[in-house]
Structures are given as C-alpha cells and as structure tokens.
C-alpha positions as CSV (number, residue, x, y, z in Angstrom):
1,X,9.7,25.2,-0.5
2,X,11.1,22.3,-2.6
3,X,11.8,22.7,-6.6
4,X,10.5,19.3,-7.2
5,X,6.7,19.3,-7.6
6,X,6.3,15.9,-6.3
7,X,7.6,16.8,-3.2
8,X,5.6,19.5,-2.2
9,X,2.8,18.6,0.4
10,X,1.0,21.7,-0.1
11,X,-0.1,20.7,-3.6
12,X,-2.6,17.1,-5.0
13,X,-1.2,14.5,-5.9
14,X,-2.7,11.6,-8.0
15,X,0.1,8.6,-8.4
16,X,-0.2,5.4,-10.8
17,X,1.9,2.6,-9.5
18,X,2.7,-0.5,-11.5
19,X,4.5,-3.6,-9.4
20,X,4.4,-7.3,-10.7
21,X,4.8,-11.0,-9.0
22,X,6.2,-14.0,-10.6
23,X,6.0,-17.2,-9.0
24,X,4.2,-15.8,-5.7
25,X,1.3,-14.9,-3.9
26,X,0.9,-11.3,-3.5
27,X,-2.1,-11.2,-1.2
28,X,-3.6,-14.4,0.2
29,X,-7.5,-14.5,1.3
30,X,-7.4,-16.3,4.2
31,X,-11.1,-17.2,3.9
32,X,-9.7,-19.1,0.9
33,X,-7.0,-21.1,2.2
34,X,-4.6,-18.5,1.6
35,X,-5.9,-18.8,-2.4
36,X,-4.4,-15.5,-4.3
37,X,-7.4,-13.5,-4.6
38,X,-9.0,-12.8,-7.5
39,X,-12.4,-10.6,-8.8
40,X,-14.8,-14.0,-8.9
41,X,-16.3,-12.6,-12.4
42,X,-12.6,-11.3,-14.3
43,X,-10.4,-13.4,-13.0
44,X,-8.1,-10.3,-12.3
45,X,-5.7,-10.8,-9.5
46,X,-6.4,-8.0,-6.8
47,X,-4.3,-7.2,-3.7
48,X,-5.9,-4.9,-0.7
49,X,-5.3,-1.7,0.5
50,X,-4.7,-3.1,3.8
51,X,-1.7,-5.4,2.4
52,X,0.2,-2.7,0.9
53,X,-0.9,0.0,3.3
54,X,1.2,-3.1,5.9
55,X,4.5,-2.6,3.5
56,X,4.4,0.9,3.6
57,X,4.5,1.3,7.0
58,X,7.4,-1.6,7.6
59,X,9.0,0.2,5.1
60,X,8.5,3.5,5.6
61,X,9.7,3.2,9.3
62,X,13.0,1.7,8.0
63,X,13.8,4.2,5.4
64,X,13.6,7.5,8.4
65,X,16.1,5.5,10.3
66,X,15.7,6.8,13.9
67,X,13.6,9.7,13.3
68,X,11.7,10.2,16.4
69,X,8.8,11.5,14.0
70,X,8.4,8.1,12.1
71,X,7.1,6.0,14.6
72,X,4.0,3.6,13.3
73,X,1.1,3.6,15.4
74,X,-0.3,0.4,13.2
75,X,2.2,-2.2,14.9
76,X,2.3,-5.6,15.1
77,X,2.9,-6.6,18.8
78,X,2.2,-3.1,20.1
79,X,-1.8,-2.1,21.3
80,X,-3.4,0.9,20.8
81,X,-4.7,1.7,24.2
82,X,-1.6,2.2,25.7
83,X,-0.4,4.8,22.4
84,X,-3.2,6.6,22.4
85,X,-3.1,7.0,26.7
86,X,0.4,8.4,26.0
87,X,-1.1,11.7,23.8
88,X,-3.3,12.2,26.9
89,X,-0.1,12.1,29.7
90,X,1.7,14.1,27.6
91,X,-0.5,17.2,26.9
92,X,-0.9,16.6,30.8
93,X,-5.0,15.5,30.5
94,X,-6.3,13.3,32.7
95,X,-7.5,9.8,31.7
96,X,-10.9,9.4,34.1
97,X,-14.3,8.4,32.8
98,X,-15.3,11.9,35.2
99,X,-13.0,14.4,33.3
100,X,-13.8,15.5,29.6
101,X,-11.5,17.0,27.4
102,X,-12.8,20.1,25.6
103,X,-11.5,20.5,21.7
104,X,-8.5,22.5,21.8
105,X,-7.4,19.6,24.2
106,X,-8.8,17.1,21.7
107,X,-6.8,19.0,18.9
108,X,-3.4,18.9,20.9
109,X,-3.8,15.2,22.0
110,X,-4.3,14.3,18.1
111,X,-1.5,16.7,17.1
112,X,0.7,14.9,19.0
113,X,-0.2,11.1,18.2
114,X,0.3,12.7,14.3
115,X,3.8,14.1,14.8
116,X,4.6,11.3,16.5
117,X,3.2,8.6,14.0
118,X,4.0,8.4,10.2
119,X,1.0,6.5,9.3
120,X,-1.2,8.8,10.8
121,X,-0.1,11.6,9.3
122,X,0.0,9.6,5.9
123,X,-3.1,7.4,6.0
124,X,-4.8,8.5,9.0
125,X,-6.2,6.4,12.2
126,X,-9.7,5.7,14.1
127,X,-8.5,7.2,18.0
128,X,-11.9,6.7,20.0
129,X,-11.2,3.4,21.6
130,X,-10.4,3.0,25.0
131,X,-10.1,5.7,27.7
132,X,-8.9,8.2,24.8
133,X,-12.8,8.1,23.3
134,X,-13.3,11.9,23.1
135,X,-10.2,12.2,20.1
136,X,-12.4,10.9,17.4
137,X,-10.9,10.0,14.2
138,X,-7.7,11.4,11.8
139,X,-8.6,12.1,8.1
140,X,-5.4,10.5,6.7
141,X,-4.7,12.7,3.0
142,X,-3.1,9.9,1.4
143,X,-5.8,7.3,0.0
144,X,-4.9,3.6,-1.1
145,X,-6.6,1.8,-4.1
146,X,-7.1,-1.8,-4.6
147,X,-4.3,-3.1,-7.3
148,X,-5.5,-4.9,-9.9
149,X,-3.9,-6.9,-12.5
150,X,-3.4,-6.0,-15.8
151,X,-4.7,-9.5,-17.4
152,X,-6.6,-12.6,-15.4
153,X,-4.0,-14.8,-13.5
154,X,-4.7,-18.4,-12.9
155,X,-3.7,-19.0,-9.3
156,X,-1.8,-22.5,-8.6
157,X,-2.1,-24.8,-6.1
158,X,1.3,-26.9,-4.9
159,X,1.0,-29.8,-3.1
160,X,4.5,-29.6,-0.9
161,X,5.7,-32.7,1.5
162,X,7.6,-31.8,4.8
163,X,10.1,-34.3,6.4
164,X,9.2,-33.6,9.6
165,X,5.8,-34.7,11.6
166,X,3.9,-32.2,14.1
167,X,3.1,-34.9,16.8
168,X,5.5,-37.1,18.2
169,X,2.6,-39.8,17.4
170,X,2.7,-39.5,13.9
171,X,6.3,-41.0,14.3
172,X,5.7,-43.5,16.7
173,X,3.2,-44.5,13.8
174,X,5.7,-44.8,10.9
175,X,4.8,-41.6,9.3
176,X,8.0,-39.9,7.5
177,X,6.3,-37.2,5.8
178,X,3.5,-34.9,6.4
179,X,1.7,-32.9,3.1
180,X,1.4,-28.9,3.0
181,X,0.6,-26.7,0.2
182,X,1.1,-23.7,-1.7
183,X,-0.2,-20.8,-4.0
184,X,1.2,-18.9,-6.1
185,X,0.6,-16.5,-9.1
186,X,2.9,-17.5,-12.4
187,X,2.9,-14.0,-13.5
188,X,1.0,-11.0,-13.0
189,X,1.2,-7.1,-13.3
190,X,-0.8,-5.5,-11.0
191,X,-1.8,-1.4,-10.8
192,X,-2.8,0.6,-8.4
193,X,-4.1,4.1,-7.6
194,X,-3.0,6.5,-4.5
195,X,-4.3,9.7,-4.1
196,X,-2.9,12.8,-1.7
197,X,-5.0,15.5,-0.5
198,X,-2.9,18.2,0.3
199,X,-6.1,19.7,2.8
200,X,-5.9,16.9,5.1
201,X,-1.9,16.7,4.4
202,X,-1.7,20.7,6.0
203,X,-4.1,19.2,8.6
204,X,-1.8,16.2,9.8
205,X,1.3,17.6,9.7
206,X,3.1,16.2,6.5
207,X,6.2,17.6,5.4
208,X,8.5,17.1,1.9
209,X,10.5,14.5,3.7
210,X,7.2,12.4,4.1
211,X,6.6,12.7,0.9
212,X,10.0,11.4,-0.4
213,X,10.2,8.9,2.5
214,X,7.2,7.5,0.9
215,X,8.0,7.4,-2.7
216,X,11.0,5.8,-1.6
217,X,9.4,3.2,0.4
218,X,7.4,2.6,-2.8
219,X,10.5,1.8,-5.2
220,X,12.0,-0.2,-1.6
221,X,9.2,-2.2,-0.5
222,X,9.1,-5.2,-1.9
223,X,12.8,-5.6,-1.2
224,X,12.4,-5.6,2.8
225,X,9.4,-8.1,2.5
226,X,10.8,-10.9,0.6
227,X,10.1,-14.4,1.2
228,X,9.6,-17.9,-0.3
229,X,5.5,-17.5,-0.3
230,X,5.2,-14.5,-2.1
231,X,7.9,-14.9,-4.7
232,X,9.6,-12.1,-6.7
233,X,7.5,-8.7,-6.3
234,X,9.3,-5.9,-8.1
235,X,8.2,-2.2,-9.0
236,X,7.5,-1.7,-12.0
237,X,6.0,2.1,-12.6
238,X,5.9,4.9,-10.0
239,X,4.1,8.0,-12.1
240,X,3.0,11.7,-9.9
241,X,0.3,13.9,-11.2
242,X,0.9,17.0,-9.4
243,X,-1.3,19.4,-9.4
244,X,-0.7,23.4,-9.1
245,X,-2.9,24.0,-6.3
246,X,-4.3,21.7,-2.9
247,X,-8.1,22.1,-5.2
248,X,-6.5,20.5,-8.3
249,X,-6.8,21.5,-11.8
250,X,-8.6,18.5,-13.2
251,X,-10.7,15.1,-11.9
252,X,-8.2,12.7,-10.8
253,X,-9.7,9.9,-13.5
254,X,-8.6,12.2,-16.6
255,X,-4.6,12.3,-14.9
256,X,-4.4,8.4,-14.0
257,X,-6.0,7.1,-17.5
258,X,-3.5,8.5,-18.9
259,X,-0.8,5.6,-18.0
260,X,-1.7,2.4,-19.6
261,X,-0.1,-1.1,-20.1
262,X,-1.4,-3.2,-22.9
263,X,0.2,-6.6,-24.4
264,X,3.3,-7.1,-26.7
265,X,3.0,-10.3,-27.2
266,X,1.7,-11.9,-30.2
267,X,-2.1,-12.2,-30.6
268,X,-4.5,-15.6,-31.3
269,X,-5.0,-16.3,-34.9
270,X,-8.0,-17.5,-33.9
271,X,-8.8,-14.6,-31.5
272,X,-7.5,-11.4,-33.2
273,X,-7.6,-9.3,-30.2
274,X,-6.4,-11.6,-27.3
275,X,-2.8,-12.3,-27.1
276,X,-1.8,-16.2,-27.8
277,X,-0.3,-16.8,-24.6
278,X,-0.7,-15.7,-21.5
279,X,2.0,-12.9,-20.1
280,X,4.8,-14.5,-18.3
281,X,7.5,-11.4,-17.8
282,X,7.2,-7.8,-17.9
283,X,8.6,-7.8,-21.0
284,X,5.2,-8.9,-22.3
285,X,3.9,-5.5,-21.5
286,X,3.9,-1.8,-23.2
287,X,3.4,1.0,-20.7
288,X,2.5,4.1,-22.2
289,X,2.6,7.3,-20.5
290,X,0.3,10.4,-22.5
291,X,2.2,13.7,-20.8
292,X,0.5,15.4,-23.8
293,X,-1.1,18.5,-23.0
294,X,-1.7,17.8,-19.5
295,X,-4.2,20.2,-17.9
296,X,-2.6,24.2,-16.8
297,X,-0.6,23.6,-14.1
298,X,0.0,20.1,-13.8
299,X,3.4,18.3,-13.7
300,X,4.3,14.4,-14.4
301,X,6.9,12.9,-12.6
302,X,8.2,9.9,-13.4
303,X,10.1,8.4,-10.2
304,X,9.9,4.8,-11.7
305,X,9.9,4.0,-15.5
C-alpha cells in the first residue's frame, strides 16, 4: 500500500479544484451560439461535467502512455457497439438474441471492459446498448461537479472578418470578406467539486497509479487542449480530503467548505462589500485553505497551491 494518502484507492476522497480562463471560452452552449454559459439568475460562469469529464479522458490517456489498461471507451471516432461486442468474444459468450448470459458471465464481461478502459473504471459507463444488453450499467466511484465561477463573468461577443469566402459565388460576386464571431470570457475563476468512492473504486478495479494518473491529468489538462477559442485555461488549486476509511469520517460538505477564494481587490466606496472592479488575474483572488482540526482521520493534500 502507498504512504501517500491521496493515493490510496481503498480510502474517500473529496477534491476541490480551482482552474481559471482569461480571454476564452471555457464551455460553449451550443444552444446559445456557442455563448459561454452562464446560471441565467447569477451570472456565474459554469462549465459541465461532461466538458471536463472530455479533458480527462484525452488527458488521462496520454499521461499512461501505452498502457494497455488505459484505453478510453468514451472516444471520439470509435462506437460503442463494436467495444462492448469485444468483452463478449473475449470471455468466449456468444452474441445471439437466443443465448442469455447468466451473471457471473455478466460480471466477467464488465470486468473486462473496466480493466481495459480508464474511464470506466474512473467515471463509470451505461453497457446495455446493442447486442451486449444483458451487462447493464458500471457505477463509476469518481463523481464530477459542475464548476462554477468564483464572481459573475460578462461573456463577449467578437465580431471577426475572414478573407476568404465559402462559395465560389460569393467571389464571382465581388465579396472579399465574409463575418464570423467569437466568445470569450475576460476573466474568470471557476471551482469545482470531485468526489471518489472508494466502494465502487474496489468494485471497478482502480489502482494507485489511477489515482495519480488522474491528479496528474488534472495539473496537465488544460495544456494538451489549448486553442485560440478557449484562450488561456490554467490550474489554479488541486486540494484532497482523504479520509481514513472507504465510509468516511465526516459529510463531504464540512471537508470542501473549507477551501475558499474571496477578492483582494479594492472594494466600491459606494458599495462597501463589492469590490470596485471586476477581477481580471488570479492575483485578484485570496484562497484560503482551513486544515484546522480536520475531522480524526482525515488528511489534506495539497497537490496544487
């Protein structure tokens, strides 16, 4: 077993994880024209599970290198069928509406898919589509929050002009230049909860180098998924609340509350609690971290700070 705490998949684990964008979009809503999206009443910026669940799993796969045991089942350009058909051929079932598959079949088939797939292990996958109906669903252990910005952002809107038309027509017409757009975020520091279950971890098959693979990925991300759209993403915070036991020693809530980032920046003379401008670096931010008599048994590591 490991000596680092945070390592250890037999154990909970609640994270905090701070990242911020400057000059991007983190997250476009494509029922918004690709708009930043935002909570309608706060103005908070938000950015799905789903989108960073996606850079996880680029990420993740690059970080194990060619460890046969990191495949991603989740893939662009690969279906599902033909993944999940491979668990039956290789546990030697046969894949005919007439033949059913008792549940220590079942059991091997989905063993198999989660040795052989990272992101099942880690968050788990729906496995009754298909021919392969009878293998249910995988319980992933490691839960993904919704990040949320610290402070309101005001999303932006740039027109952009392109030199080039799409239609030979539009040439033929005289048109030189053809309008676009853009969003992005000025500045924004978003947070985020993940949570591990070490059950459903002992269930799935995850191991300490999952683990670090994935608090790696984490701190890594952002740098394999650069590009003009989204701007500069960088981590910011990476905090583990482990706990002593897979039951935990206290409700996740009291463990992640305890990280916090409020404005430095000067406040309003007119308003005396809202900052005069809005925040435009990290800089503009105190994170606080209470490791003060944390509950028996639980550990805080800081892996970014």
């Amino acid at each position: 077993m490991t000596t680092q705490p945070h390592l250890d998949p037999t154990v909970r684990h609640d994270m905090v994880f701070l990242f911020d964008v400057t000059d991007g979009n983190p997250n476009g809503d494509p029922d918004a024209g690709n708009r930043p999206r935002t909570d309608d009443e706060t103005g908070q910026g938000l950015v799905t599970d789903v989108a960073l669940k996606r850079k996880i799993r680029d990420t993740l796969a690059l970080a194990a290198g060619d460890d046969p045991r990191y495949g991603i089942f989740v893939q662009a350009g690969h279906a599902l069928n033909p993944r999940l058909e491979a668990s039956y051929e290789a546990n030697g079932l046969k894949l005919d509406s007439k033949t059913k598959i008792n549940q220590e079949q079942a059991d091997q088939a989905r063993a198999w898919l989660c040795d052989r797939y990272v992101d099942i292990r880690l968050f788990g996958a729906v496995l009754s589509v298909g021919k392969t109906g009878a293998l249910g669903q995988v319980r992933g252990p490691l839960q993904v929050g919704m990040a949320r910005s610290i402070d309101p952002i005001v999303p932006a809107d740039h027109a952009i002009t392109r030199v080039t038309q799409t239609k030979q027509e539009d040439i033929d017409k005289g048109e030189t230049t053809e309008m676009g757009g853009k969003w992005t975020v000025p500045y924004g520091l978003y947070r985020v909860e993940l949570y591990y279950s070490a059950t459903r971890g002992t269930r799935t098959g995850v191991d300490v180098k999952d683990l670090e693979l994935l608090y790696r990925t984490l701190e890594m991300m952002f740098d394999h998924d650069r590009s003009a759209t989204r701007g500069t993403l960088t981590p910011r915070g990476l905090y583990v609340f482990t706990h002593p036991d897979a039951f935990g020693a206290a409700p996740a809530h009291r463990l992640t509350e305890r990280v916090t980032a409020l404005p430095a920046r000067p406040l309003s003379p007119d308003e005396p609690t809202t900052p005069a401008a809005p925040p435009r670096a990290f800089g503009d931010y105190v994170v606080s971290v209470d490791d003060n008599n944390l509950p028996t048994g639980v550990t805080l590591t800081k892996l970014i700070a």
